[in-house]
N, C-alpha and C positions, 0 to 999 in steps of 0.2 A: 667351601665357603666363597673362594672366587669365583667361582660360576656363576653363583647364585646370585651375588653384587653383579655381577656384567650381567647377567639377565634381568635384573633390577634395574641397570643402567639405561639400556638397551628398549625397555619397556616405558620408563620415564620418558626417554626422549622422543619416542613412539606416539607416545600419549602429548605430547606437548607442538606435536607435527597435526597429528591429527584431532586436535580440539579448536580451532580456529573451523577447519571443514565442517566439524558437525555443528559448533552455534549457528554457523549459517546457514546448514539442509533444516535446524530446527525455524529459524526465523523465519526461511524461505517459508515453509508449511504452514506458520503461524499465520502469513500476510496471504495464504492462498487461502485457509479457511474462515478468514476474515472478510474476503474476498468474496467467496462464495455465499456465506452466510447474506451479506450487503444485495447481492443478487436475489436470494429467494425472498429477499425482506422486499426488493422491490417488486418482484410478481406476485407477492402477497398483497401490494394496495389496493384498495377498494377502488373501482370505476367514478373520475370525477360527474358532478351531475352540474349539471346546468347552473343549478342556484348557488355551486360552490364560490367563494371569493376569487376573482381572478387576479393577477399581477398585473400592476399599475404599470403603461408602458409608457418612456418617457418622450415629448413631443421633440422632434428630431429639428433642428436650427436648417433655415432653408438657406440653398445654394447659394455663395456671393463667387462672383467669377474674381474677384480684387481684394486684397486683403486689406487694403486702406478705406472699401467702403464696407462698415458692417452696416 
């Protein structure tokens, strides 16, 4: 019966070392096929065309060499 608790023991604190390691090879795995999946979604997009809407680009403030004259 003592053996058995010290292999009980022994296994507990086993298990309590080594569960911290594995959340993280799991999460690791989660955010690499999340990861991936994100990739094949972008090679998946259709070719923009011409007539598609394009992004408003915003007009750039020209050069003042002096910060007292705006």
């Amino acid at each position: 019966m003592n053996t058995f608790l010290n292999l009980l023991g022994i296994s507990a604190v086993f298990a309590l070392v080594l569960l911290p390691a594995l959340i993280g090879i799991a999460r690791e795995r989660r955010i690499d096929r999340e990861l991936r999946e994100a990739e094949r979604g972008r090679r998946a997009d259709p070719p923009r065309t011409a007539d598609a809407a394009q992004p408003v680009k915003a007009a750039r403030r020209p050069y003042v060499r002096n910060w007292a004259r705006i």
